[in-house]
C-alpha positions as CSV (number, residue, x, y, z in Angstrom):
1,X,-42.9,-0.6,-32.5
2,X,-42.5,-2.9,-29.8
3,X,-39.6,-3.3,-26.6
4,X,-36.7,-4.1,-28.5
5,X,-35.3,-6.4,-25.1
6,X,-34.7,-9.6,-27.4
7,X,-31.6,-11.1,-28.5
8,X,-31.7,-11.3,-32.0
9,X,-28.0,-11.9,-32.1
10,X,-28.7,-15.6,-30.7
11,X,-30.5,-16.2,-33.5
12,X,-27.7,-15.8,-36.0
13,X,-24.9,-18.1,-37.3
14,X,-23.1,-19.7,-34.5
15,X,-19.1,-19.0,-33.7
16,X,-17.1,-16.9,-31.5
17,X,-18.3,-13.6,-33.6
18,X,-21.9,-14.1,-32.9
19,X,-21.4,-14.8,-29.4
20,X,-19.4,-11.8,-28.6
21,X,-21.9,-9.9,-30.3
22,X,-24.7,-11.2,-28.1
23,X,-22.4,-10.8,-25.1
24,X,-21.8,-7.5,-25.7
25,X,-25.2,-5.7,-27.1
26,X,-27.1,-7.8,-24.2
27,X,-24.2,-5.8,-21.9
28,X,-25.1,-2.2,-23.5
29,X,-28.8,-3.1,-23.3
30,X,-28.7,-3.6,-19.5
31,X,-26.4,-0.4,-18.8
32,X,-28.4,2.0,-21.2
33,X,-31.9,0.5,-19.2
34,X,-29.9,0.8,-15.5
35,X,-27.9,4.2,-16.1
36,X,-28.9,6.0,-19.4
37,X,-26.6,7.5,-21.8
38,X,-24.4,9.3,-19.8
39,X,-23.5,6.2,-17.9
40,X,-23.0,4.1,-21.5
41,X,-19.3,3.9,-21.8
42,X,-17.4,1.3,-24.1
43,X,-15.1,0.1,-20.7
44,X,-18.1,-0.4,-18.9
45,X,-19.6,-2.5,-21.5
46,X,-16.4,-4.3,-22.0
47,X,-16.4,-5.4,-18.3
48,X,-20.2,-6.3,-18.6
49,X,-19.6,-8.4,-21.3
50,X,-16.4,-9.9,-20.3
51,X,-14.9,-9.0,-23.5
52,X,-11.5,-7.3,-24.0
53,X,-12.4,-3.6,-24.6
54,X,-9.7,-3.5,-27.6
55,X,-12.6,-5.8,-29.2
56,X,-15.6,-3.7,-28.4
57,X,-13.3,-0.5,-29.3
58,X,-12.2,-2.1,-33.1
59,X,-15.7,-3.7,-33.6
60,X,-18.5,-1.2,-32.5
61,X,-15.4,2.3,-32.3
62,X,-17.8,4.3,-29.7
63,X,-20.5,4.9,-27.6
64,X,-22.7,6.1,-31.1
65,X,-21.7,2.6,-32.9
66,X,-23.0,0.3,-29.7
67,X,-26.0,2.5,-30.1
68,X,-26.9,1.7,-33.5
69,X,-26.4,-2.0,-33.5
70,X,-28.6,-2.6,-30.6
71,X,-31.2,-0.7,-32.7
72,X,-30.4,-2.5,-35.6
73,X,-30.8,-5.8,-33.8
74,X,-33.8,-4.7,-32.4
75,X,-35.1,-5.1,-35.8
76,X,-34.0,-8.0,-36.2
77,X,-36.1,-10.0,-34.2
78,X,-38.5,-12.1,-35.0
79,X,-41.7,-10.0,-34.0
80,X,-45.4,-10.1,-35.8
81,X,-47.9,-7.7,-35.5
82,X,-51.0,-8.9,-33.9
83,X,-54.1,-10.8,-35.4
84,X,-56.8,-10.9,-33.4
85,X,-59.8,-10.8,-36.1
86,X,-60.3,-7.3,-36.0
87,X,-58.9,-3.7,-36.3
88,X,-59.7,-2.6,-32.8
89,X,-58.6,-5.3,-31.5
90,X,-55.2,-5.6,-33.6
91,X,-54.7,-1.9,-32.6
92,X,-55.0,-2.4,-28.8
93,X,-53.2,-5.5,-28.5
94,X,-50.5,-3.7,-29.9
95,X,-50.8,-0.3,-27.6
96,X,-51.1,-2.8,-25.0
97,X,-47.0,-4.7,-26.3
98,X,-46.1,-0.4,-26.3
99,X,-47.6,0.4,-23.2
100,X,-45.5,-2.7,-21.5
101,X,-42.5,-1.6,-22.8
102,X,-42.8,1.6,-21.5
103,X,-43.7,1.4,-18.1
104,X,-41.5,-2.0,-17.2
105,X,-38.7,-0.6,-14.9
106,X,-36.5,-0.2,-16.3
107,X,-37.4,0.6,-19.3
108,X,-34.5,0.0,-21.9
109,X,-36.9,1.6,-24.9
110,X,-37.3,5.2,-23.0
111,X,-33.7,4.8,-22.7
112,X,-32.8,3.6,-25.7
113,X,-35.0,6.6,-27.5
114,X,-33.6,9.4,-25.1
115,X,-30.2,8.0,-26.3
116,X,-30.5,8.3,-29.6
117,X,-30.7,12.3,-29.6
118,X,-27.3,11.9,-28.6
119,X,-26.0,10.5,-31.8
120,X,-26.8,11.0,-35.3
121,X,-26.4,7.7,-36.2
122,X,-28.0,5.9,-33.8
123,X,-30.8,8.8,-34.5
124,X,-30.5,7.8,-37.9
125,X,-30.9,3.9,-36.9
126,X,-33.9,4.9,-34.3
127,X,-35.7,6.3,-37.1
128,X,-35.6,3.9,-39.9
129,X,-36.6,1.0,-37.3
130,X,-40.1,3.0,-36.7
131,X,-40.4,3.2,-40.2
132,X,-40.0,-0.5,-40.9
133,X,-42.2,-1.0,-37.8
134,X,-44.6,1.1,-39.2
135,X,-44.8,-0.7,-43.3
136,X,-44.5,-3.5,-41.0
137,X,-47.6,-2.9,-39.3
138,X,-49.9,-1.7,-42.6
139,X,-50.6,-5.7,-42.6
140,X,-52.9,-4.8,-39.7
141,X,-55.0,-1.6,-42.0
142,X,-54.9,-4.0,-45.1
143,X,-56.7,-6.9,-43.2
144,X,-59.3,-4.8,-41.8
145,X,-59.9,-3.2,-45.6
146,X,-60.3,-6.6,-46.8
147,X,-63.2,-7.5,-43.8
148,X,-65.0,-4.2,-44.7
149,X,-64.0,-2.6,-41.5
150,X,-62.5,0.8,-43.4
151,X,-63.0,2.2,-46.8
152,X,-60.9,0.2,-49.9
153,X,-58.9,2.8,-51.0
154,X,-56.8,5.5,-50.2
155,X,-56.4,4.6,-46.8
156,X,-53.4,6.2,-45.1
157,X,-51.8,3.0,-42.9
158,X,-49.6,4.6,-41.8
159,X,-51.4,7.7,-40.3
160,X,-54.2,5.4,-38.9
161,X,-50.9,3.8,-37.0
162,X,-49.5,6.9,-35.9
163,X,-52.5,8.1,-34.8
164,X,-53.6,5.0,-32.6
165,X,-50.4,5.1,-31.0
166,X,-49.5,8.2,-30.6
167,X,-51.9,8.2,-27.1
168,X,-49.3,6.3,-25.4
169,X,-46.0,7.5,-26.2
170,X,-48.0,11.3,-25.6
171,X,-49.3,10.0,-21.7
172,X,-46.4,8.0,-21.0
173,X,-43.6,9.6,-22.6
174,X,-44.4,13.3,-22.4
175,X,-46.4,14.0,-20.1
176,X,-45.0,10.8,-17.7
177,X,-48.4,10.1,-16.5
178,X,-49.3,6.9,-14.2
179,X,-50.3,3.8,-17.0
180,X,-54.1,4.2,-17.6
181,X,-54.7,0.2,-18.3
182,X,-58.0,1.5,-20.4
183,X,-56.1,4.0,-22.7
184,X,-55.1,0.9,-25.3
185,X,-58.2,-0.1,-26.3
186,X,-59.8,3.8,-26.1
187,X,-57.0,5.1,-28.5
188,X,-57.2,1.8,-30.6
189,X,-61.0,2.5,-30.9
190,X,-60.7,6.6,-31.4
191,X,-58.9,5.8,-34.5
192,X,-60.9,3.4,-35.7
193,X,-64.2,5.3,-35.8
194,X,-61.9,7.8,-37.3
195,X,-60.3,5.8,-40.0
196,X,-64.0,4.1,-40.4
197,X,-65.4,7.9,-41.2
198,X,-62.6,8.4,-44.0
199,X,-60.0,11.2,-42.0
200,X,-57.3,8.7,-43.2
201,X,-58.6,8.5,-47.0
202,X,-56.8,10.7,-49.2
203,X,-59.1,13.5,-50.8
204,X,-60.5,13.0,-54.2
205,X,-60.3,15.7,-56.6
206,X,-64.4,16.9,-58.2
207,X,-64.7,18.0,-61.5
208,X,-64.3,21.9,-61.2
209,X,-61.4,21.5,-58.3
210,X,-58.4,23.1,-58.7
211,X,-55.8,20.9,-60.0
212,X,-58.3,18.7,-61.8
213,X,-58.7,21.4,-64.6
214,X,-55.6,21.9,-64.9
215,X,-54.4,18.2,-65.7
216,X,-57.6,18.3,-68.3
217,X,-55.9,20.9,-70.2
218,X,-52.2,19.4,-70.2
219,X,-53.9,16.5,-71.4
């Protein structure tokens, strides 16, 4: 969910393994931010890292394997969502963590997300990080249930999440648009009015709907 710059890797049991690790995904990190995929090779990592290639080559095997452990390390870090006493303001703080990571130049989570079309593993990777990110995140939907903010059930977390991010990736991503600093807090608050109405509450069957006969008679 958020710039996926850290070293996780540094965190980990010490030795020689860790540290080549660290060496080299902090190496692949900086050249996918400078020059993009095309210009992510495992030599040019090697020499970044100051590690013997034949390492990076029998460790990591390509371009595609570098890929995925940075994303894997990426959710590895130690990261919380926000918790700032309310659902607005727990949304915008973090539109305002996505927002950073997208217009700091350079921006090694563009990169990183344009490069991961190029493999299907790292594709593979790139997705099951937003989806942790995401369940991750429901902590911020259940809090506000709890304080009376939205309704008590059937409240998609998810799509409340999606939907007060997807402003910023949209702006900044698609359409590359300048950084509107107000954008944050106006998506976070758009979807909370909208969650607050229901349009992330599941629909409840009525007696007489279809579907809710049906289940009467199978009964």
């Amino acid at each position: 969910m958020t710039d996926p710059r850290g070293t996780p890797a540094d965190r980990r049991p010490g030795g020689r393994t860790a540290r080549t690790r660290a060496k080299v995904l902090g190496a692949v990190r900086a050249q996918l931010a400078e020059s993009g995929h095309d210009g992510l090779t495992m030599e040019g990592v090697a020499t970044r890292a100051g590690v013997h290639r034949a390492t990076v080559y029998r460790r990591w095997r390509d371009v595609g394997g570098l890929l995925v452990d940075v994303i894997n390390a990426a959710g590895e870090i130690d990261w919380q969502p926000p918790d700032t006493g309310s659902l607005c303001g727990d949304l915008t703080a973090l539109n305002q963590e996505i927002q950073q990571s997208l217009v700091v130049q350079p921006s090694f989570a563009l990169a990183l997300m344009a490069a991961s079309f190029h493999s299907e593993q790292a594709a593979h990777a790139q997705t099951q990080l937003w989806t942790d990110r995401y369940a991750q995140c429901e902590i911020l939907v259940e809090r506000a249930i709890e304080r009376g903010e939205l309704p008590e059930e059937d409240t998609d977390a998810t799509g409340l999440l999606i939907a007060a991010t997807a402003p910023l990736y949209h702006q900044l991503v698609l359409l590359r648009a300048h950084p509107d600093p107000q954008l944050p807090q106006r998506a976070a608050r758009a979807a909370v009015l909208a969650a607050a109405a229901g349009a992330f509450c599941a629909p409840r069957e009525r007696v007489g709907e279809p579907g809710a006969g049906e289940r009467t008679q199978e009964q």
